[in-house]
C-alpha positions in Angstrom: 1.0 -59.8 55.6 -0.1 -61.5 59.0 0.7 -60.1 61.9 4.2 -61.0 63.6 3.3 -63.0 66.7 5.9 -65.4 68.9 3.6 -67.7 70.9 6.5 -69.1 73.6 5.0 -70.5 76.8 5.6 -68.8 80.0 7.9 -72.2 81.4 9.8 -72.5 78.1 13.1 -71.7 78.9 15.9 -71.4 76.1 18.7 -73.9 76.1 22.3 -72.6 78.2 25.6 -73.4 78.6 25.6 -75.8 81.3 26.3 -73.9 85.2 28.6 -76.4 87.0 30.2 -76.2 90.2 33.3 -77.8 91.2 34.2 -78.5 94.8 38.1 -79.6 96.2 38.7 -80.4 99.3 40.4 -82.7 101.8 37.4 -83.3 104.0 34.4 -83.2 101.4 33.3 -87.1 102.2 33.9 -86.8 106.1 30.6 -87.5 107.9 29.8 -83.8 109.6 32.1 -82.1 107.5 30.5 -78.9 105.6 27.2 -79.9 106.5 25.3 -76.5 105.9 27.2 -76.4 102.2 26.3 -79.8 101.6 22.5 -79.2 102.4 22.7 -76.2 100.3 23.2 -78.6 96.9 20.2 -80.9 96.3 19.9 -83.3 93.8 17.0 -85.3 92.1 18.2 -88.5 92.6 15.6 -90.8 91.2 14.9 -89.6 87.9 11.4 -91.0 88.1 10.3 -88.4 90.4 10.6 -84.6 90.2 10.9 -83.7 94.1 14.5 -83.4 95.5 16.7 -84.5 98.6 19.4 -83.3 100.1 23.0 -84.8 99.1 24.0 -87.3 102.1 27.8 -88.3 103.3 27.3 -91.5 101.6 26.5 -89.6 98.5 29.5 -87.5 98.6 31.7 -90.3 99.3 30.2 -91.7 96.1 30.5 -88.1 94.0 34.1 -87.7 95.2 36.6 -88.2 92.0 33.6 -89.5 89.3 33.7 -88.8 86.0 30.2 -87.6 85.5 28.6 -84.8 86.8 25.7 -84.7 89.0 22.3 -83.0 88.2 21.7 -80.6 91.2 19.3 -77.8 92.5 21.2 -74.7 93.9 18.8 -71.7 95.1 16.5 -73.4 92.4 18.5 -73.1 90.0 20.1 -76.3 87.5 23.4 -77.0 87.9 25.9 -79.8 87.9 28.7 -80.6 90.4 31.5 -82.7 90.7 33.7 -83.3 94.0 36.9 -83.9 94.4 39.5 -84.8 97.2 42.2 -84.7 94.4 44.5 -82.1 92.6 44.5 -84.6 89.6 41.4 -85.6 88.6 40.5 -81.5 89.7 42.4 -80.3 87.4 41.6 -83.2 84.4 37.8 -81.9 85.4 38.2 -78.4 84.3 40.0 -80.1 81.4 36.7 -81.7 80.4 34.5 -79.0 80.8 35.9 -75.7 79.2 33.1 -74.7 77.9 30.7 -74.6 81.1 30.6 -71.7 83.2 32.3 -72.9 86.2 32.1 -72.2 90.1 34.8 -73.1 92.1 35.1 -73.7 95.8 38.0 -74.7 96.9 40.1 -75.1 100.9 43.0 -72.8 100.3 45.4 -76.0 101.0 44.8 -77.4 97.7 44.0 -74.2 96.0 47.3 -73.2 96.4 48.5 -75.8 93.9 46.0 -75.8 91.5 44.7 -72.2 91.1 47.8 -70.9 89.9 47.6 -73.9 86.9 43.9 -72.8 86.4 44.9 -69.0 85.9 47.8 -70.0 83.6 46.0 -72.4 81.4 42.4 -71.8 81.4 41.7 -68.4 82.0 39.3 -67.9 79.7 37.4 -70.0 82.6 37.2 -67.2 84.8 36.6 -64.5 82.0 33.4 -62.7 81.3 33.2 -64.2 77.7 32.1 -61.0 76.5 33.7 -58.1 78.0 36.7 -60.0 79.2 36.3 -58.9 82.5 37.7 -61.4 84.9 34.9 -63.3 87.5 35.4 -63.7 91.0 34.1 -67.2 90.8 36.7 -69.0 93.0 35.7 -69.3 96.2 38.5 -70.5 98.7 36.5 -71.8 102.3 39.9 -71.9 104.6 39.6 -71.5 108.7 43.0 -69.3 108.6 42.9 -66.7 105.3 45.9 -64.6 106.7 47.8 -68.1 106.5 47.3 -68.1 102.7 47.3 -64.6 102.1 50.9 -64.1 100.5 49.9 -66.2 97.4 46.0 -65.5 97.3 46.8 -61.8 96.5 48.1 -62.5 93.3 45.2 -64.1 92.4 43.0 -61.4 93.8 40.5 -60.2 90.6 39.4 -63.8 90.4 38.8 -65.1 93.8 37.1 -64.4 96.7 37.8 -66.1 100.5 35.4 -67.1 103.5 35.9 -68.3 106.7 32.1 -69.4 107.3 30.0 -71.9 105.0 26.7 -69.3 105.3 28.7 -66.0 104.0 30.7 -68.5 100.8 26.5 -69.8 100.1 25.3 -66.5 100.1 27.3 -64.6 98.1 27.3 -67.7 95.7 24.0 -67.4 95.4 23.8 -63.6 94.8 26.7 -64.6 92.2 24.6 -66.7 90.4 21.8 -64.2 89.8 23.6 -61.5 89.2 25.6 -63.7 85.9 21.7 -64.0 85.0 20.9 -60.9 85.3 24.3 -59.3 83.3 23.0 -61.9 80.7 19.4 -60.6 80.5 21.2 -57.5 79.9 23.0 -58.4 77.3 20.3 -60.2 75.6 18.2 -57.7 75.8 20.2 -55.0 74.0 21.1 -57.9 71.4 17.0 -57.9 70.7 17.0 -54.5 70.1 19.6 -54.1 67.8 17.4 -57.3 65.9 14.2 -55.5 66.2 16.1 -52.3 64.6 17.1 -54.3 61.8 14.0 -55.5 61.6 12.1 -52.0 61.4 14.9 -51.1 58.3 13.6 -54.4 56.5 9.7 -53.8 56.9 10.6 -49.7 56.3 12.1 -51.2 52.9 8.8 -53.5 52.5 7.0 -50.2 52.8 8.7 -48.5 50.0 7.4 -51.3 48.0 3.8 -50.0 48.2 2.9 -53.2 50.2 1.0 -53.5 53.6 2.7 -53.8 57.1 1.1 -51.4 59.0 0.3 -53.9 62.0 4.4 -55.4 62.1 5.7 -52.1 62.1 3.6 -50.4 64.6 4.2 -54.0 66.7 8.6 -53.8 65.8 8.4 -50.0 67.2 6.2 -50.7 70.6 8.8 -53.3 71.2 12.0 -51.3 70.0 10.3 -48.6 72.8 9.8 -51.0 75.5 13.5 -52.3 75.6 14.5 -49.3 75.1 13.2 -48.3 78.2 13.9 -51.0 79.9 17.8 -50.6 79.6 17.9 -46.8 79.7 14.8 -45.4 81.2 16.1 -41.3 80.9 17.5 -42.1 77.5 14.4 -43.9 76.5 12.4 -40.7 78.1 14.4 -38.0 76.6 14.0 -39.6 73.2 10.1 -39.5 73.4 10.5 -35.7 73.9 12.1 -35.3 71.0 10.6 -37.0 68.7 7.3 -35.2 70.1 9.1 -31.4 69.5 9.9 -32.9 65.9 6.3 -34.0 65.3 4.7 -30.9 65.9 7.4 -29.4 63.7 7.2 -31.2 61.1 6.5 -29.3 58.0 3.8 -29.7 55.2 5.7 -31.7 52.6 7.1 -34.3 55.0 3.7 -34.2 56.3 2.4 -35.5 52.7 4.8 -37.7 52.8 3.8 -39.3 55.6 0.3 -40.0 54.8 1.2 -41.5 51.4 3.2 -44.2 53.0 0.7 -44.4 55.9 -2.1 -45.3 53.0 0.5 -48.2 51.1 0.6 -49.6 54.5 -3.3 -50.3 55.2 
């Protein structure tokens, strides 16, 4: 049996449910409006070329209310934005995209009229769609909090509120790589449980009296690795045991062991 080998190249990069963010607000297409926020987005806008540019005024009064998203950078990372001046065509947005993980920033003059729709009808939006757990991914960028504050804390588990552009980008950004890293998690313990089944199939292959010494040895380094990787003390303690177990282990298991040790060579 050859050996089990994945050759994936170090830029590939598996496909995701698309990151978008969505941005209301009265003032988004005002020249000198938001200007450190709107520097923060940029946006390959010539497709023939793969350096970026910042988003201008002019192309935020263009952005403002289309249909289509726009293929953006933010802290490196894909995304796609729309911009909106409008609770309608807002709200028909997050109509269109239900199945992107969305980021919202919104002033808290118009997010008091359309959050409270959002939470009713699409809360799944703002839902971890594996634990449940509700995000804080609604960002409300207002000048006067406490003015808002009688309606924002019923909405409290899902939003989060800034008075200054540079704290709303920053903990956006540490938002955004902390959703990565919960996923990395969660992938991770998802290839374990794979490579375990994977061990039980190859352990059956073995009983067969056929050769897979290399693929098991290779499904058991890896089952080790992630192992560690998720629970280091678990992953540690485990090793001890299963080293007090093999110096224990007695003659007839030991027999055992080197009959299935010579089917798999």
């Amino acid at each position: 049996m050859a050996e089990l080998r994945l050759e994936i190249p170090d830029d590939h990069d598996y496909p995701a449910a698309d990151y978008m963010i969505i941005w209301l607000d009265d003032h988004i297409g005002q020249r000198g409006q938001y200007e450190l926020m709107k520097k923060a987005f940029s946006s390959n806008i010539d497709s023939r070329h793969q350096t970026t540019t910042d988003l201008t005024d002019e192309d935020y009064t263009f952005l403002i209310g289309a249909q289509n998203p726009t293929c953006i950078k933010f802290a490196e990372i894909p995304m796609l934005l729309l911009a909106f001046d409008n609770l309608v065509t807002c709200y028909d947005a997050f109509e269109r995209n239900k199945d992107r993980h969305i980021y919202f920033i919104t002033s808290g003059t118009l997010g008091k009229h359309i959050i409270p729709r959002l939470i009713e009808n699409h809360a799944h939006l703002f839902k971890d769609p594996i634990t449940q757990e509700p995000y804080s991914s609604i960002y409300i960028f207002c000048g006067n909090s406490a003015y808002h504050m009688d309606w924002l804390m019923d909405y409290v588990e899902h939003l989060q509120i800034f008075n200054h552009e540079k704290d709303l980008l920053a903990r956006l950004t540490r938002d955004v790589a902390m959703n990565f890293i919960q996923q990395s998690e969660y992938f991770l313990k998802k290839a374990l449980g794979r490579y375990k089944q994977s061990k039980k199939v190859l352990n059956r292959y073995l009983q067969m009296d056929r050769p897979c010494k290399k693929d098991l040895e290779h499904v058991e380094r890896r089952i080790a690795a992630i192992e560690k990787m998720i629970n280091p003390k678990t992953a540690d303690a485990s090793a001890q045991t299963d080293d007090i177990f093999d110096n224990t282990t007695n003659d007839n298991e030991e027999v055992e062991y080197l009959r299935l040790s010579e089917a798999c060579n």
